[in-house]
Every structure is written in structure tokens, then in C-alpha cells.
C-alpha positions as CSV (number, residue, x, y, z in Angstrom):
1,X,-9.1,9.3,-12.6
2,X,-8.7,11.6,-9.4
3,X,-6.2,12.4,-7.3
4,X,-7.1,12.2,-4.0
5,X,-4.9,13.8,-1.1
6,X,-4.0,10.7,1.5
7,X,-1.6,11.7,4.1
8,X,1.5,14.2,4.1
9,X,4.9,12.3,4.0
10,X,6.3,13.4,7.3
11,X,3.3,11.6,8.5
12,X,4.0,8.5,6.7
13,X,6.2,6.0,9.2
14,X,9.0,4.6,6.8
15,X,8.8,1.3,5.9
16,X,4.9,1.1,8.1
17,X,1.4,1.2,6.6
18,X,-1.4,3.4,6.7
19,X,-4.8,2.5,5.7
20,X,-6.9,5.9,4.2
21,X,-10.4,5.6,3.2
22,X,-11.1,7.1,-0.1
23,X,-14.6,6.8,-0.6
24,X,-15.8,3.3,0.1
25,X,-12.2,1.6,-1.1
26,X,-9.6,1.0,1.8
27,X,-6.5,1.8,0.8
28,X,-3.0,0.9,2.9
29,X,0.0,3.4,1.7
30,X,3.4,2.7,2.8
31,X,6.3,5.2,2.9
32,X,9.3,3.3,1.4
33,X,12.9,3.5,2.8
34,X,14.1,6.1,0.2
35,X,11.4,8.2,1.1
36,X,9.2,6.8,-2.2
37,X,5.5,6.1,-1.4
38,X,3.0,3.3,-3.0
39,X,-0.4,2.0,-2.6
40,X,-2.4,-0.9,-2.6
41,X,-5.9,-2.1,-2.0
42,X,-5.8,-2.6,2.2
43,X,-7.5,-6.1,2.2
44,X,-5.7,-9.4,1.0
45,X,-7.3,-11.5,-1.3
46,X,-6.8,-14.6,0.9
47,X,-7.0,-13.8,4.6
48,X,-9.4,-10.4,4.1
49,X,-7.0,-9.0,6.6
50,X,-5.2,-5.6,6.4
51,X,-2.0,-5.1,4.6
52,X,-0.9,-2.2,6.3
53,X,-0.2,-4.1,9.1
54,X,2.4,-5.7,7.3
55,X,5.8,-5.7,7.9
56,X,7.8,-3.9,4.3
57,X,10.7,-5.2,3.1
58,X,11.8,-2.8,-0.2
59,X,9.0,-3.1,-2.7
60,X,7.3,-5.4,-1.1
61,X,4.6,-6.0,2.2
62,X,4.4,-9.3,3.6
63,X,0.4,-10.3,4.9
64,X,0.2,-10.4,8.7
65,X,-2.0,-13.1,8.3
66,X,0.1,-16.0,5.8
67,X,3.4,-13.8,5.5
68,X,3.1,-14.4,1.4
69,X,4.8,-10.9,0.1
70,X,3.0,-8.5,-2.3
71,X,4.5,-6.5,-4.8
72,X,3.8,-2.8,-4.0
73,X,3.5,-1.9,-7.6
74,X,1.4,-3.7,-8.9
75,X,-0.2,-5.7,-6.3
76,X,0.9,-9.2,-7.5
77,X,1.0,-12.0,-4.7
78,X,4.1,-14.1,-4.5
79,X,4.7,-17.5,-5.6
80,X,4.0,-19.8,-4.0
81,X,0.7,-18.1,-3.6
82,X,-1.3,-16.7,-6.5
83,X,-4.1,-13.5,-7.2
84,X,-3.6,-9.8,-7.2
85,X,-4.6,-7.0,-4.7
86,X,-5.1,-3.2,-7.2
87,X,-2.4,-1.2,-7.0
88,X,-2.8,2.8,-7.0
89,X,-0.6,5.5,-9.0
90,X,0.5,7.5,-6.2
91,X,2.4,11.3,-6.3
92,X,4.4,13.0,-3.8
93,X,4.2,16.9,-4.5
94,X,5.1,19.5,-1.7
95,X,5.0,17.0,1.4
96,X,1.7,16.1,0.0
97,X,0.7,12.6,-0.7
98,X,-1.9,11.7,-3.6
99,X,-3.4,8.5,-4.9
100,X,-5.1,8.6,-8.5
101,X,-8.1,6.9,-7.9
């Protein structure tokens, strides 16, 4: 794996997505109300729409699209839905943010 350098905290909107290209993979990273971060694969498996437009309610992002919520570590979709985005190790060092892809 690789950590990759995504965005720098004070950048990062609490509680709002970000989608980051790493390579070909679209990734949306959120900023969590107590200032930890997580990431996701940016497309959802039902709608193909973007995650980080969703609205984040503590772990979890709800689609824009259905409004099913997704667990933000590790990308499981919510009953009464089913299927799994990947979720990404992410690291916070120095007001640097880092996914291990």
C-alpha cells in the first residue's frame, strides 16, 4: 500500500465531502465533527452518483441520490439496502491528510 497526500485538514469542511482523484480511483473524504477524517470510494454502488455530496451524520454519509446511509469505515450500505462501497485507511499527520491506497 501507499499513502497518498489528499488534502490538508484545515481544508477539509467538517462534516462536508471532498472528492480527490488518486490515480484513476475517485475517492470522497469527509472531515468528521471531532476533527477525525475517513474515506470511501466516491461513487455509490446503486445510483453511480457521488458521495461526497452527501450530507454526514457521525460515521455515516447519506447518498444524495436514495438517502440510504453508508458506514464511513467500512463502506457498508444500510439496511434496508444492501452492497459495499471500499473504504480507505486514512492518517492525519501535521495538518496533512493521507489515504493508504
Amino acid at each position: 500500500m501507499e499513502k497518498v497526500f489528499v488534502a490538508r485538514l484545515d481544508e477539509l469542511a467538517s462534516r462536508m465531502g471532498k472528492e480527490v482523484i488518486v490515480g484513476e480511483q475517485k475517492i470522497a473524504v469527509f472531515r468528521l465533527s471531532d476533527d477525525r477524517v475517513k474515506a470511501i470510494e466516491n461513487i455509490c454502488p446503486h445510483k453511480q452518483g457521488p458521495l461526497a455530496e452527501g450530507t454526514v451524520s457521525g460515521e455515516y454519509v447519506f447518498c444524495p441520490l436514495h438517502d440510504y446511509k453508508i458506514d464511513l469505515n467500512d463502506g457498508q450500505v444500510q439496511e434496508p439496502d444492501e452492497g459495499c462501497v471500499r473504504a480507505y485507511e486514512t492518517i492525519v499527520e501535521e495538518n496533512l491528510v493521507y489515504v493508504m491506497v
